[in-house]
C-alpha positions in Angstrom: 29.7 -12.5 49.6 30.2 -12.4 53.1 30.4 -15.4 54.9 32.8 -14.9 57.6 31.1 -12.2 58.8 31.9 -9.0 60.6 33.8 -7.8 63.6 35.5 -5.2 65.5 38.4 -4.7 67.7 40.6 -2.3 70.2 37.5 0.2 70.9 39.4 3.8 71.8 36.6 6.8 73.4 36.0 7.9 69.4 36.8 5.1 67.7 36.8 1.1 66.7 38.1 -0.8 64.5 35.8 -2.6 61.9 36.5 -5.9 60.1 34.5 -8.3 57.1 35.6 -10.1 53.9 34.3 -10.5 50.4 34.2 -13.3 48.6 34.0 -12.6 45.5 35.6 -15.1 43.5 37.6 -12.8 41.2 40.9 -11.7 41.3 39.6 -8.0 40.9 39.6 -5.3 43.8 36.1 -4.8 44.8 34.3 -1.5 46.5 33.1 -1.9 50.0 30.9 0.5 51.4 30.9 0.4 55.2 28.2 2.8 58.0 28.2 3.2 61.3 24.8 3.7 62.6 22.9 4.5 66.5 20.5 1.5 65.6 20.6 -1.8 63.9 19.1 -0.2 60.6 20.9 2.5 59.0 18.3 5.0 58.8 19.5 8.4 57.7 19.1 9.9 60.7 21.1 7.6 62.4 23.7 7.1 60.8 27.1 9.1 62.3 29.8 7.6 60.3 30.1 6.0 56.8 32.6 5.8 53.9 33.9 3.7 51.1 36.9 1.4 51.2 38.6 -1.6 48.9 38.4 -5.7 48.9 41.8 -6.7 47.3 43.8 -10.0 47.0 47.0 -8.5 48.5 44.6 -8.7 52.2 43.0 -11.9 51.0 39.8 -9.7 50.4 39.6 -8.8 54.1 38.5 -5.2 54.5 39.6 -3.2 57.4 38.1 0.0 58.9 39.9 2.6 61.4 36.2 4.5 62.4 37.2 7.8 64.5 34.9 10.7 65.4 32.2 8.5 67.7 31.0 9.2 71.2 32.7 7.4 74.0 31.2 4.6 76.3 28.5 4.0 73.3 26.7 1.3 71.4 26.9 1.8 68.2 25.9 -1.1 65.2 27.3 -1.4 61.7 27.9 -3.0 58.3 29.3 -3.5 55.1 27.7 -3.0 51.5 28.8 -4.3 47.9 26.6 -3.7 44.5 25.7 -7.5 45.1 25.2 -8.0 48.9 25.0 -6.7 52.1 26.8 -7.8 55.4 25.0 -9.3 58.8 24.7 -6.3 60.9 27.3 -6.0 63.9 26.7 -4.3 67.1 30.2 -2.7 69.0 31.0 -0.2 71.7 33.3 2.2 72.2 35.4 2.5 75.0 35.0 4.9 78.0 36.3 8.4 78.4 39.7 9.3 80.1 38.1 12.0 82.2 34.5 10.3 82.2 33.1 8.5 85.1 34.7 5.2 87.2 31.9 3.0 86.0 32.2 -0.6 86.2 33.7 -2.6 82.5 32.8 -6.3 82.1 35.4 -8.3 79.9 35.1 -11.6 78.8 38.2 -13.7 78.6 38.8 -17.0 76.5 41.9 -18.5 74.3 42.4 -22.2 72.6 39.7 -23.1 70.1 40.7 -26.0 68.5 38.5 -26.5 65.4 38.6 -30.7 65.4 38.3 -31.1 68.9 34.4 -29.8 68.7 31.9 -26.9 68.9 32.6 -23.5 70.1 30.0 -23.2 72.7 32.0 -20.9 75.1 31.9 -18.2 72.4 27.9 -18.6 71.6 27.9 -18.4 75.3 30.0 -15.7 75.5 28.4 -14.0 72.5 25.1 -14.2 74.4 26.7 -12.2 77.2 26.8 -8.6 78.5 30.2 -7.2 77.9 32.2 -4.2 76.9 35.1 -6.0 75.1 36.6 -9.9 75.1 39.9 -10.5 75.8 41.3 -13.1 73.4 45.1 -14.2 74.8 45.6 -16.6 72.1 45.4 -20.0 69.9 42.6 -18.5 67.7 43.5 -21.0 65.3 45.8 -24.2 65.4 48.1 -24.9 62.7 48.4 -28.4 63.1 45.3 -30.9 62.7 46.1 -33.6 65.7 43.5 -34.4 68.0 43.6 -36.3 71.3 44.8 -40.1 70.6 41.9 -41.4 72.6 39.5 -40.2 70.4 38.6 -38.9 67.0 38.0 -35.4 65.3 34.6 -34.2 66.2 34.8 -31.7 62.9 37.6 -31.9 60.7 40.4 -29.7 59.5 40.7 -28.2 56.0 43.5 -28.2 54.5 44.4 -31.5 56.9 47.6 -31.6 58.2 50.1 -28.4 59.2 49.9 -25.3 57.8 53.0 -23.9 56.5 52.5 -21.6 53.8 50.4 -18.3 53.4 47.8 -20.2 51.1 47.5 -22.5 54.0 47.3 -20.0 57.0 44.7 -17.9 55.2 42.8 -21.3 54.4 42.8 -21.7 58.2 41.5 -18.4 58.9 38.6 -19.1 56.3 37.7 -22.2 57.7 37.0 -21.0 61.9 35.5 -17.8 60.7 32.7 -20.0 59.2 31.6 -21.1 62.5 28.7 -19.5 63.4 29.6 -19.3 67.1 32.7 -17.6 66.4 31.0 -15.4 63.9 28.6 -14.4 66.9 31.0 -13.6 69.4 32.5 -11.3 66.9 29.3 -9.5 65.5 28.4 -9.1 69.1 31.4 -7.4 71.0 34.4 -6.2 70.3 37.4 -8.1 70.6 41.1 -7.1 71.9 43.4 -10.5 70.6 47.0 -11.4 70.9 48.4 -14.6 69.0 50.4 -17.3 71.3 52.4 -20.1 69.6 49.6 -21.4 67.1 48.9 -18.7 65.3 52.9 -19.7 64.2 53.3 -23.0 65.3 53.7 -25.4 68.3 56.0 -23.9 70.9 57.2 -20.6 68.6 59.7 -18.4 70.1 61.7 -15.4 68.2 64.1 -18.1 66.4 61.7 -20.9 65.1 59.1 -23.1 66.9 59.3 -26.8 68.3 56.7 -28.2 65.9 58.6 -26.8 63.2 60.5 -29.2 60.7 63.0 -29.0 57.6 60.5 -30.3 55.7 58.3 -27.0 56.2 60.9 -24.6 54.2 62.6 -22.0 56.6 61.1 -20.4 59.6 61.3 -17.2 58.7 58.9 -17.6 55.6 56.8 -19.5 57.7 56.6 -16.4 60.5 56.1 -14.4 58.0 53.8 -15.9 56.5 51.6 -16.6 59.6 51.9 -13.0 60.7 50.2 -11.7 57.4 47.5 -13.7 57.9 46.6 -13.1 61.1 46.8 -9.4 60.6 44.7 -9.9 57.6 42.3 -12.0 59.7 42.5 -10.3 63.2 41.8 -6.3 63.1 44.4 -4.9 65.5 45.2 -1.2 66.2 49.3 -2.1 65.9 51.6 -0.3 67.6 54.5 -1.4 65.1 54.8 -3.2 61.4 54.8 -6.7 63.5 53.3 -6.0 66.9 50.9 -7.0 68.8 51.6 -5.4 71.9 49.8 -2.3 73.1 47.6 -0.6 75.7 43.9 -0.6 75.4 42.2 2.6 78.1 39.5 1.4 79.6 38.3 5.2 80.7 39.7 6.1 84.2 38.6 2.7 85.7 41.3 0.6 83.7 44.1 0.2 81.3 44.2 -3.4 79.4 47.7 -3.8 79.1 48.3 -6.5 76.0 51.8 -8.0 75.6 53.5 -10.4 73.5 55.4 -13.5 74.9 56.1 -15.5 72.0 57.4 -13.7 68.7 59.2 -10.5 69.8 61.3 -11.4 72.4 60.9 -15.1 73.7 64.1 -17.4 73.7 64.5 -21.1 73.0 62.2 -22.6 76.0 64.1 -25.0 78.1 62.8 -27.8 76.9 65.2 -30.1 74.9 68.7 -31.4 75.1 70.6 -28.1 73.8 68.4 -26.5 75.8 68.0 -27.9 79.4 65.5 -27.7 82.0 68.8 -27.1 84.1 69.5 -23.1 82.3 65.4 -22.0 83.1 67.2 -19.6 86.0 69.5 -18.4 84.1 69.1 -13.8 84.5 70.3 -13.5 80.7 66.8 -16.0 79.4 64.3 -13.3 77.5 60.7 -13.8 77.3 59.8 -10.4 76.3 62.2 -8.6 74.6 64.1 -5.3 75.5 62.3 -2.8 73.0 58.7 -4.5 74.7 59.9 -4.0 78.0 61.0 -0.5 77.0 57.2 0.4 75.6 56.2 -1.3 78.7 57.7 0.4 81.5 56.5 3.9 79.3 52.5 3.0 79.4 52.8 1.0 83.3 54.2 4.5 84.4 52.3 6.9 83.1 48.7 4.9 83.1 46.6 6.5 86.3 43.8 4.1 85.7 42.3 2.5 89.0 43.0 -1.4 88.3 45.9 -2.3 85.6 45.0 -5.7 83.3 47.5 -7.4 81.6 46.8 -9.3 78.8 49.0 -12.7 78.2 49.4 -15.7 76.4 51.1 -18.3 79.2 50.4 -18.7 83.0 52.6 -16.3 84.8 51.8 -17.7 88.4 54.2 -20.6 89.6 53.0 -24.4 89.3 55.9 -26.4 91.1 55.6 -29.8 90.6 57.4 -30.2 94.1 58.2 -27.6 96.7 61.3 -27.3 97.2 62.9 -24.1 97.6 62.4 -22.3 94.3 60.1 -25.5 93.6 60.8 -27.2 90.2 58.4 -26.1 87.4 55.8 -27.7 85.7 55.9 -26.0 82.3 58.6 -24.4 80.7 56.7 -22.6 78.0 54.9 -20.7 80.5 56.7 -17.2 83.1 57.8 -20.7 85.4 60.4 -21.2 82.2 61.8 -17.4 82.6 61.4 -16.9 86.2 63.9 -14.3 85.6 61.8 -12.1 83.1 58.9 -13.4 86.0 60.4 -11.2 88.9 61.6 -8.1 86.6 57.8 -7.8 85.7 57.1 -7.4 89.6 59.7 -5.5 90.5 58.9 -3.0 87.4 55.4 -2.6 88.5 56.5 -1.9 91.9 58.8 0.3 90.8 55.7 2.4 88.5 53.5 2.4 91.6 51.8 -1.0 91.0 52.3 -2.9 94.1 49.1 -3.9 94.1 45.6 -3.9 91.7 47.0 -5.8 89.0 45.0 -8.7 87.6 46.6 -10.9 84.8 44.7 -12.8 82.4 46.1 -15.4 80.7 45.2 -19.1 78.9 46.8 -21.4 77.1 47.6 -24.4 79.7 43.9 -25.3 79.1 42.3 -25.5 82.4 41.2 -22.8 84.8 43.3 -21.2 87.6 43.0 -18.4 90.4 46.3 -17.4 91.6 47.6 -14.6 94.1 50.6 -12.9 92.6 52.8 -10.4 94.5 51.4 -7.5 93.0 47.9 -8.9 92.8 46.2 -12.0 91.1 45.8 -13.9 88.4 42.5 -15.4 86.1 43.7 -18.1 83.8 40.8 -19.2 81.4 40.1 -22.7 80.2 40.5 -23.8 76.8 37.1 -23.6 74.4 37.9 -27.2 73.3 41.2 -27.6 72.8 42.0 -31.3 75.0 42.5 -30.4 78.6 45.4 -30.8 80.6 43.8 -33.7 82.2 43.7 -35.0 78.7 47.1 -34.2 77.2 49.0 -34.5 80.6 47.6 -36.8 82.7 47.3 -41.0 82.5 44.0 -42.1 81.1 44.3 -45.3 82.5 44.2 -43.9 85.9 41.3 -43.5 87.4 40.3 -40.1 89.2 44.1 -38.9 88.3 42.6 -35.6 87.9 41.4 -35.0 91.2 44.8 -36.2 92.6 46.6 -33.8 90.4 44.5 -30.9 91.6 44.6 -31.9 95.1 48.3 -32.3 95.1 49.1 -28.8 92.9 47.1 -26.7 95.8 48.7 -28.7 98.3 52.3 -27.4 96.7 51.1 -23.8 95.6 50.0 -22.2 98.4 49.2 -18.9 95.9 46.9 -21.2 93.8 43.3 -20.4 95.0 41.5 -22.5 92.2 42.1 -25.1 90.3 39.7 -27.3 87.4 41.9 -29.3 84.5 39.1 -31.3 83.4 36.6 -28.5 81.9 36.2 -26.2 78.9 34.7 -22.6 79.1 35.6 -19.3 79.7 36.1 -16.2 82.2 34.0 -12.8 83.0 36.0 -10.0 84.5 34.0 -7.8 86.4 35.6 -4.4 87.5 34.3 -1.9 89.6 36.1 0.6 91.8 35.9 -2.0 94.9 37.1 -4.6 93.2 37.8 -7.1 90.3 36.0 -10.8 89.8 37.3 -13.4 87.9 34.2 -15.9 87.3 35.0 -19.0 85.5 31.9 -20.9 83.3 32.8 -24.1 82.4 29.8 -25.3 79.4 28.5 -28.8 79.3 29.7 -30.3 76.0 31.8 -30.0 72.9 30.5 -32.6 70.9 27.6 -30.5 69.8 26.2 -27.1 69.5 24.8 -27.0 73.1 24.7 -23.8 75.0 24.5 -25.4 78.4 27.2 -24.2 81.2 27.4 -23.4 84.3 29.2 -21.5 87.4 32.6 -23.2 88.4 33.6 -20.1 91.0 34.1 -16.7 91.4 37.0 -14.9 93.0 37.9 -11.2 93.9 40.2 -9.0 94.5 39.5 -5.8 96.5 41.3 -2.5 95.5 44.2 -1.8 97.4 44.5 -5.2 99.1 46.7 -8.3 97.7 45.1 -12.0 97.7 42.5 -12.9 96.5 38.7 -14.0 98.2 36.1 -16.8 96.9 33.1 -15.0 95.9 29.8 -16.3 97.1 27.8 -15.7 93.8 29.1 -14.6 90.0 29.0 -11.0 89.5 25.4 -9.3 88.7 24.5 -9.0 85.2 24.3 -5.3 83.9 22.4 -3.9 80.9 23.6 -0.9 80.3 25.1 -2.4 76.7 21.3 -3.2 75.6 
């Protein structure tokens, strides 16, 4: 009845959002029963919240909760009830109080699970951690089913091939949320998403996508398509009929700042022939969109949180290939494709009185980065197994290419503090009023359910001060969640 488990999302200081979904088989609507309880068991005397909701096939029998009235800065655990089953038993927290104490929040931060290339150990590893929330910045599913040419699926896709359709999308869904990893990480914390490109498909912007063919039927079916399933799949507290952007208060220490760089605003990238690299400096190129940068300059101005997170799908630091001048940029689907929309973003936060304690958290490139920015740094995550850029980029046939590549992009980035395109893994971010570190864990295999990792760095970023500084340890575990 359940099988994909149970989750919540966008914790506010009374509230989260809960998630499951029946399945039942019929086409019928089904009655869900959902509780919200101090402990694992919902005894009657701990049980603060409960109510009665509906399964139906318009929301692929996905159930979704909007729980208000809780206690901020609390555990709380929770679960779902049918005449014929119950759910597995999540555990969430609710986020701190505005006027409540600068206490330090732990976020994990991950993006690109590609179900064929292998296990999701980063998010049982994750799972296994102690956080307040985890940041997911994209690629929670890919719509396509290729894996790397030099070697085959470790698990395959079904349906195979693209996706297209609703039918197909929702299919998609059904089949990661099986994965018992991913089913962890979600029973365990709660999690603040954004799509990227393949939630859609392969390099998706406002007016269609690069993967996308005639053969697929129009793009706008497809969007919309896509979109309904991933709001039927992905709890978010929306901000708009087809929006993922939005502010997420971290009590007075931090505002987690989501935005969306691929459907709402984003033009063609620069990529093609009708489209080339020459115009990426172009002022008039949008990556976000005016009504985004509208409701963004309103929540940057007005937040009076210690540290400001942003939450983003592509790598907003530079990555010239060479260094000349401006430099010439390595990827045109990330900020170094609108370096226009790149220097509005600073010059807005300087403007709001951000000059500094901003920390961006990105993936998608799939590899892990440190970066100074202007107005503070940047943590790019690796992928969880989708092929690295070592992989997808780089010449097989060459040996220790890799080590070249990374030698040469820090010798040409002089704002690049960290650089690893070989490994998969995931991010802490550990904020106190001091500081911020970024510490990247980079696990052992993705050929089989292993939860082996280990350390790849740590870096920080004091309050008040710009650049970052390579931490000698990772951050000290907390239990205050337990």
């Amino acid at each position: 009845m359940f099988r994909h488990g149970v989750a919540s999302a966008d914790p506010i200081p009374d509230g989260v959002l809960l998630w499951t979904r029946c399945t039942t088989g019929g086409p019928g609507p089904v009655p869900v029963d959902w509780w919200v309880s101090r402990a694992p068991e919902p005894t009657a005397g701990e049980v603060v919240a409960r109510g009665t909701t509906e399964a139906s096939s318009a929301d692929d029998f996905t159930v979704h909760v909007d729980v208000r009235g809780l206690e901020p800065a609390t555990t709380y655990w929770y679960g779902f009830n049918t005449d014929e089953a119950s759910s597995p038993v999540g555990r969430t927290r609710t986020a701190p109080a505005a006027d409540g104490p600068l206490t330090a929040v732990r976020l994990g931060l991950t993006s690109c699970a590609y179900w064929s290339c292998g296990f999701f150990n980063a998010y049982a590893n994750l799972a296994a951690r102690d956080l307040d929330v985890v940041v997911h910045v994209g690629d929670y599913i890919y719509e396509n089913d290729m894996v790397s040419q030099r070697r085959e699926a470790v698990r395959a896709h079904r349906p195979s091939g693209p996706v297209v359709d609703l039918a197909g999308y929702r299919a998609r869904y059904a089949q990661y949320r099986t994965d018992p990893d991913l089913q962890a990480l979600h029973a365990r914390h709660p999690v603040v998403a954004v799509w990227d490109d393949h939630e859609f498909a392969g390099g998706a912007w406002r007016g269609g996508a690069t993967a996308h063919r005639l053969r697929h039927g129009s793009w706008e079916a497809r969007r919309d398509a896509a979109m309904q399933a991933y709001f039927e799949w992905i709890p978010v507290r929306r901000t708009g009929p087809e929006s993922v952007c939005r502010t997420v208060a971290l009590g007075p220490l931090a505002d987690l700042v989501m935005l969306d760089t691929r459907e709402v605003g984003r033009d063609r990238p620069a990529t093609d022939a009708r489209h080339p690299v020459w115009r990426v400096g172009r002022t008039d190129r949008a990556l976000l969109g005016e009504a985004q940068w509208r409701w963004l300059e309103t929540d940057v101005s007005t937040s009076s949180a210690r540290w400001l997170l942003i939450g983003n799908q592509v790598m907003m630091a530079p990555v010239r290939f060479l260094n000349l001048g401006d430099g010439i940029g390595l990827n045109a689907g990330q900020w170094d494709g609108y370096p226009a929309e790149r220097d509005r973003l600073y010059g807005l936060l300087r403007r709001t009185g951000w000059a500094s304690n901003v920390a961006v958290l990105s993936g998608d490139i799939h590899s892990s980065w440190a970066a100074d920015l202007p107005v503070g740094a940047e943590f790019v995550s690796p992928s969880v197994t989708t092929d690295t850029f070592t992989k997808t980029v780089l010449p097989a046939a060459v040996p220790g290419a890799s080590a070249l590549a990374r030698r040469w992009f820090l010798s040409q980035n002089r704002h690049l503090r960290m650089a690893d395109l070989d490994h998969h893994g995931y991010v802490t971010v550990d904020v106190t009023e001091e500081r911020i570190q970024g510490d990247w864990w980079h696990v052992d295999t993705i050929a089989r359910r292993e939860a082996g990792e280990r350390w790849a760095g740590g870096w920080t970023l004091h309050d008040g001060q710009l650049g970052l500084h390579r931490a000698a340890a990772p951050a000290p575990l907390r239990h205050s969640l337990h």
